[in-house]
N, C-alpha and C positions, 0 to 999 in steps of 0.2 A: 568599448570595454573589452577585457582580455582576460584569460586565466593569470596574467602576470603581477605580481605583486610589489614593491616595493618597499624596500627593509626598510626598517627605522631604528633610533637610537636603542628600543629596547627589544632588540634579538636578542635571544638566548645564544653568548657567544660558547659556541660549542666546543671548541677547541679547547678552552681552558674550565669547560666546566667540570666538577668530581663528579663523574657516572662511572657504571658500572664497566665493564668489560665490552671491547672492540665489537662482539657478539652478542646478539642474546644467548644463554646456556641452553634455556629450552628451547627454544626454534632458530639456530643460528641466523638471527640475523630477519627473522623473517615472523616477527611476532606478530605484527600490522596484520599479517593473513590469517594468526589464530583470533585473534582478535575481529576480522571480517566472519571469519567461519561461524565463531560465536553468536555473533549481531545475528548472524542469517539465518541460525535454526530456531534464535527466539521469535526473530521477526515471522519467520514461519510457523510458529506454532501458535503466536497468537493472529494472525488473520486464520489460519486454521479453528481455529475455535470460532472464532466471528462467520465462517461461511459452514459450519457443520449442518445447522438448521437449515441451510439452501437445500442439501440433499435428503436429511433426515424427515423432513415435514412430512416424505412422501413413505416414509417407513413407520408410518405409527398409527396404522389399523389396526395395530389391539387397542389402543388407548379408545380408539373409537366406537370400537364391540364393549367395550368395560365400563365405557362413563355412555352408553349409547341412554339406556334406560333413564337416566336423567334429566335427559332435555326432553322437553316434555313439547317443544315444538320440530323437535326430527333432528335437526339440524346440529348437528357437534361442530363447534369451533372451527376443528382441524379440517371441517368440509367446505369453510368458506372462505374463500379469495381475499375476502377484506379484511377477514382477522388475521391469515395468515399472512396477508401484508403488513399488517400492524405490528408483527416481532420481528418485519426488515426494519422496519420504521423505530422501533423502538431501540435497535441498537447502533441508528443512526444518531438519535435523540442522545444515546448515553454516548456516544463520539462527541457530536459539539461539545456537550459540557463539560468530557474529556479534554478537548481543544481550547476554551477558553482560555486555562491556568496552563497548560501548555509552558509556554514563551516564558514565562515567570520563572514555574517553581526549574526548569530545564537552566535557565542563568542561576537561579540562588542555588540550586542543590545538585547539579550535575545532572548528564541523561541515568547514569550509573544507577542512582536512586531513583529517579523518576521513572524511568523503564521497567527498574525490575516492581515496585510497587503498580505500573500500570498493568504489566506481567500477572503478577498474580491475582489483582483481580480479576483481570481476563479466564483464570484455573480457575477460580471461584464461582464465576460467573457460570462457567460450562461443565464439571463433577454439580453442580444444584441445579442444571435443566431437567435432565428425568426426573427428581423428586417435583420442581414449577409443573411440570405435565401434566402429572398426575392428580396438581392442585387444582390447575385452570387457566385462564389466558391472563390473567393478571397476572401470577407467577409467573410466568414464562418472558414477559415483559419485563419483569423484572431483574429477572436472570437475562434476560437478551440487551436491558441498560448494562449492567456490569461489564459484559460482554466487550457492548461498545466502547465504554470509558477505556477499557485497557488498547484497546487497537486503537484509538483517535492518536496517538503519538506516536504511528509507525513510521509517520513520514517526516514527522522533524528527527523522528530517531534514526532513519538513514541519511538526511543532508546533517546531522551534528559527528554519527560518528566517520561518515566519511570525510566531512572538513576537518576532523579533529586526528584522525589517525591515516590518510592516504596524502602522500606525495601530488603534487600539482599533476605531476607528471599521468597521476593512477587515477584521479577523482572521476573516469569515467567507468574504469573497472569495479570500483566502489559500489559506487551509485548501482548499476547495471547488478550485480551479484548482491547486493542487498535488495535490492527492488525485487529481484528474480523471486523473493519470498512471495508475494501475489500469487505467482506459476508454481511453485515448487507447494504452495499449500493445497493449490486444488487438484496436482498429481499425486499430494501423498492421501487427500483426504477422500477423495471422489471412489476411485478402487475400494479403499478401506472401508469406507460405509457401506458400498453394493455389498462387501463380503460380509461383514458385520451386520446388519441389517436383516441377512437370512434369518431365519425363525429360531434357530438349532443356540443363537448368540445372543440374535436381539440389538437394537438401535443402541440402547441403554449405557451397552459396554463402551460404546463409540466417546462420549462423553467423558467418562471415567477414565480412558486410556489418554486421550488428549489432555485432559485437562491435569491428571497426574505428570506426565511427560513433562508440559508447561511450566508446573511446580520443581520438578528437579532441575530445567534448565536455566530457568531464573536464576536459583541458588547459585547454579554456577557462573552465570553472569555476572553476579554482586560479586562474587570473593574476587574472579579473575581480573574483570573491568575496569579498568582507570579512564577519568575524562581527559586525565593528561600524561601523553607518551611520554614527556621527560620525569612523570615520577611511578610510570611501571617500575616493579624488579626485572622485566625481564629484556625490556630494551636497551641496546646498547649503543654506546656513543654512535658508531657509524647508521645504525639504524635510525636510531635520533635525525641525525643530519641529512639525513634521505627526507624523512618526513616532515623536516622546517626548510627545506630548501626554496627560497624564494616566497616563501608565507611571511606575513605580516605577523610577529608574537611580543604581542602588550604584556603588559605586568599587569593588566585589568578590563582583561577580555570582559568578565562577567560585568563589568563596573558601565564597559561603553556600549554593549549588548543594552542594559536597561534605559538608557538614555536616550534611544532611537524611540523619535517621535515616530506613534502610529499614523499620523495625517501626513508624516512623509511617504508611508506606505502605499496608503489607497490614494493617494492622487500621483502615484509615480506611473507613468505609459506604462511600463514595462510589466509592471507590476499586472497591471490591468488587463494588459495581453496574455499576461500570462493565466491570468486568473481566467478571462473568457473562455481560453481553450481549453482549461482544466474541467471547467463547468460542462463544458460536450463533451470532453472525454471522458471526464469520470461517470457520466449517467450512461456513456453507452459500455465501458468499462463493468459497471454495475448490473445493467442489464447479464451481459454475460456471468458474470458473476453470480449475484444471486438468482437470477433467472434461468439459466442455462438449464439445469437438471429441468427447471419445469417442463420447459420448451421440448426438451428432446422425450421425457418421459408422457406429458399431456398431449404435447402434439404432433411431435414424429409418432408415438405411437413405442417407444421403445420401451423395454423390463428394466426393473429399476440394476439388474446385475450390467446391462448395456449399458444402459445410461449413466453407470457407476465408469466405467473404462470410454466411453464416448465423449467425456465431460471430459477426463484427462489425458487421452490424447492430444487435444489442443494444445494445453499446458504445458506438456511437456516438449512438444515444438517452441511454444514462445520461450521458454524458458533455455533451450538451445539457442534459440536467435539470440535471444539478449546477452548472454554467457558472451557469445562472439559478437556483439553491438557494440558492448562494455568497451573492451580495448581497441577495437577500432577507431572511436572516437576519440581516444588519446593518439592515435599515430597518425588523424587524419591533418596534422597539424599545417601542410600546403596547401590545407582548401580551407576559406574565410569562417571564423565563426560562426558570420549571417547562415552561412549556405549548411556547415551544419546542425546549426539550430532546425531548419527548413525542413532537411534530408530526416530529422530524428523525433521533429517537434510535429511539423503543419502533415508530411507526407502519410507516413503511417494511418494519423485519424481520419485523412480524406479516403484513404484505401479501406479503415475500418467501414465508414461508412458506404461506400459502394459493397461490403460482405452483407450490409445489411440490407440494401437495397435488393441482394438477390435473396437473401430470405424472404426477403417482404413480398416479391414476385415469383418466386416458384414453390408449386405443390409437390416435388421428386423430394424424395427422402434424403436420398443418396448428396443430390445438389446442395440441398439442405444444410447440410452436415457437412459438407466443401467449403459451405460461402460462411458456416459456423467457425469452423476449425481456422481458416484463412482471416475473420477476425480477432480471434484469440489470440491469434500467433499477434498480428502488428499490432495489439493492445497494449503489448509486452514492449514495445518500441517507445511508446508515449512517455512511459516514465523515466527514461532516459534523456528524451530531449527536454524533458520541462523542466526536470533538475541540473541540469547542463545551464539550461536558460536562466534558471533562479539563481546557480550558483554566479555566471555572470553580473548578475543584477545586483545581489546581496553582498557578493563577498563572505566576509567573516561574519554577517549578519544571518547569514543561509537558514538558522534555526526560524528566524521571525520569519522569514517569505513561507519556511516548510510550513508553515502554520498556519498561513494564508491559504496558502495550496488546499492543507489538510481541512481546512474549513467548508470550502467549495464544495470538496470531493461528499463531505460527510454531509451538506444543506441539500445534494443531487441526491444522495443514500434517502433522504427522509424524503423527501418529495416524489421520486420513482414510485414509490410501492402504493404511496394513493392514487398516482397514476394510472400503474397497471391495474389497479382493485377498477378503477372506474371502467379504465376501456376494456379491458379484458377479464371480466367476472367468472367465465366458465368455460376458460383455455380454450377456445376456439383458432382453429386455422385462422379463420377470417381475421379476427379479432386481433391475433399476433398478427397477424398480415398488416396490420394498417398500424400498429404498434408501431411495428419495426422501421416502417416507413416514417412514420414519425422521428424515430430518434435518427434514420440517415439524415433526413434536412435539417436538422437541429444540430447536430454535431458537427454538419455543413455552414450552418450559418454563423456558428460558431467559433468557428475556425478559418473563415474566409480574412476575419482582419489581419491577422498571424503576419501570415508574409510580408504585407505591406507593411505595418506598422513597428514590427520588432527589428531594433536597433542594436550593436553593440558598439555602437561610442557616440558621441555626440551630446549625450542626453545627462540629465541631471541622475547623478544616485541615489539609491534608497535612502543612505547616510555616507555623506560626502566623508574622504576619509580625516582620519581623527589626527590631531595633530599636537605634537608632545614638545 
């Protein structure tokens, strides 16, 4: 298999079609990258809202001192591991069911709708946490479903709009600068809570500020957005022809999208492969994610204003790596697929898990927070190779794999947090200690088939191509 495609009788013959001017007017030429800009600070602001609670949980001892007198056996909510697991859990739960209708309503209505409606529930979801809080753990659950419903489609929403708007040539730069939203969420969000957070502002505001942001950038999503570059105003023929070059463009994309049988899915290798190692990386991905502030603030021992800047440093390195991942992997075109599938897909996760392995063995702060930072960064790598890998496999199908993908990642989301409620109750060293080691062999064993088994050619496709 190859990034190469094969015209067919129904290309868009560019040459003689009426478009607009040689240019775009507003971005000569160069709308594909307003149009990424776009994708990138929605996609960041709604997993920003989805990891606000990661750091927020540990800033709300007023709520504790305020509803203390209530519980009448000591114990408030927000003091116990297992309930505080249950609102990762719960906006894991409102992701699947997010994911289901996914694939669907993405072919009948475009990502354009689909997006911005997942969007703003995602705002709604997160402006109604402080008032859930104040209610009780059911609220909060509740607003933490919503939550997830809106982020379960971040990841078909960077394989649709980077097969829909990047050149063959660019779908690595795509992918890599939309993905980079993971990174760029927990650099803008991890600072902004420490300082928010102080007493003088309050958690509260944190909420309100994201989740308004969220709301105005939606809007702008839906007005600007087209699912298809040939019927933007502001693309022009030459820009056009950059971005159908060598792409396969039916008269019913949406029509052969719905027709791909699921059972070709799940019993395709590649598929499977892929899926395996989604499944180790996204629980150890997740770990860092939602668990990170705990780790450095419960068990390093750090203030939640450190632990606010300690948490996005990392991020902000990965999110550098991947920036320069991005186009590398479009120029690496003298070395074989396979290898860099390998280099972007299997290497980084095997590396993730050796950063955990030195957590899981040493008690140095400093170390700590080395073999911490040093997984975050290659975390950033995984999503690069795997949608590289999926785009191979899929094709113009890419939304249905992201979906699969998204599925995995969101079934690790819900299973993690009872996880850690079981083995690790009362943030102990020891406790993360033997955690951690848990997920290096698990991300390890998970990732061992990778190299071996992942092909690009030879093998049956997802949906063999469609024929006119």
């Amino acid at each position: 298999m190859s990034f190469n495609y094969k015209q067919t009788d129904f290309e868009v013959d560019l040459e003689n079609q009426e478009k607009g001017p040689e240019t775009s007017w507003m971005c000569w030429g160069k709308t594909r990258f307003l149009i990424l800009f776009i994708g990138l600070v929605c996609i960041t602001c709604t997993n920003a809202n989805m990891i606000l609670m990661n750091f927020t949980v540990i800033c709300m001892n007023d709520v504790i001192s305020e509803q203390k007198t209530t519980f009448t056996n000591g114990t408030h909510w927000l003091e116990k591991s297992s309930d505080i697991s249950l609102t990762f859990s719960a906006a894991a739960v409102g992701a699947i069911f997010g994911t289901i209708p996914a694939v669907t309503l993405i072919a009948r209505y475009g990502i354009r709708r689909v997006l911005s409606v997942y969007g703003l529930l995602s705002a709604a979801g997160t402006i109604l946490t402080p008032l859930a809080v104040e209610y009780g753990l059911i609220p909060v659950l509740i607003a933490r479903f919503f939550q997830g419903v809106g982020a379960s489609v971040l990841y078909s929403s960077i394989g649709t709009i980077s097969e829909s708007w990047s050149p063959i040539t660019e779908i690595g730069t795509f992918v890599a600068f939309l993905s980079s939203a993971f990174q760029i969420s927990n650099i803008v969000t991890m600072p902004t809570a420490g300082f928010l957070c102080e007493p003088s502002l309050g958690w509260r505001s944190i909420y309100y500020i994201f989740g308004g942001i969220t709301v105005v950038l939606y809007i702008v999503f839906y007005w600007y957005y087209n699912d298809a570059p040939d019927k933007h105003k502001n693309v022009g023929k030459k820009e056009l022809r950059r971005i159908r070059d060598g792409k396969i463009i039916t008269s019913s994309t949406i029509k052969t999208q719905l027709q791909v049988k699921y059972s070709q899915i799940f019993t395709n290798w590649e598929v499977f492969e892929i899926t395996l190692a989604i499944i180790g990386g996204s629980a150890s991905v997740i770990c860092l994610n939602n668990y990170g502030p705990i780790y450095l603030n419960k068990v390093l021992g750090l203030n939640i204003r450190e632990t606010g800047y300690s948490n996005a440093i990392p991020y902000f390195f990965a999110a550098i790596v991947k920036f320069a991942a991005g186009p590398i992997t479009d120029k690496l075109a003298h070395i074989t697929e396979r290898i860099r599938l390998i280099m972007f897909a299997f290497v980084p996760q095997v590396a993730m898990a050796i950063g955990y392995l030195v957590m899981s063995f040493t008690s140095h702060v400093i170390i700590a927070q080395v073999a911490y930072t040093f997984s975050v960064v290659l975390a950033g790598l995984n999503v690069i190779g795997m949608v590289k890998c999926a785009q191979i496999v899929a094709e113009k199908h890419l939304a249905l794999i992201m979906a699969v993908i998204s599925m995995s990642s969101w079934v690790s989301a819900f299973i993690l947090p009872i996880v850690i409620g079981i083995i690790c109750p009362t943030n102990s060293h020891a406790e993360w200690s033997r955690f951690y080691l848990f997920v290096a062999i698990f991300v390890i064993l998970t990732n061992i088939p990778f190299p071996f088994l992942a092909r690009v050619s030879g093998r049956k496709r997802v949906a063999p191509e469609t024929k006119f």
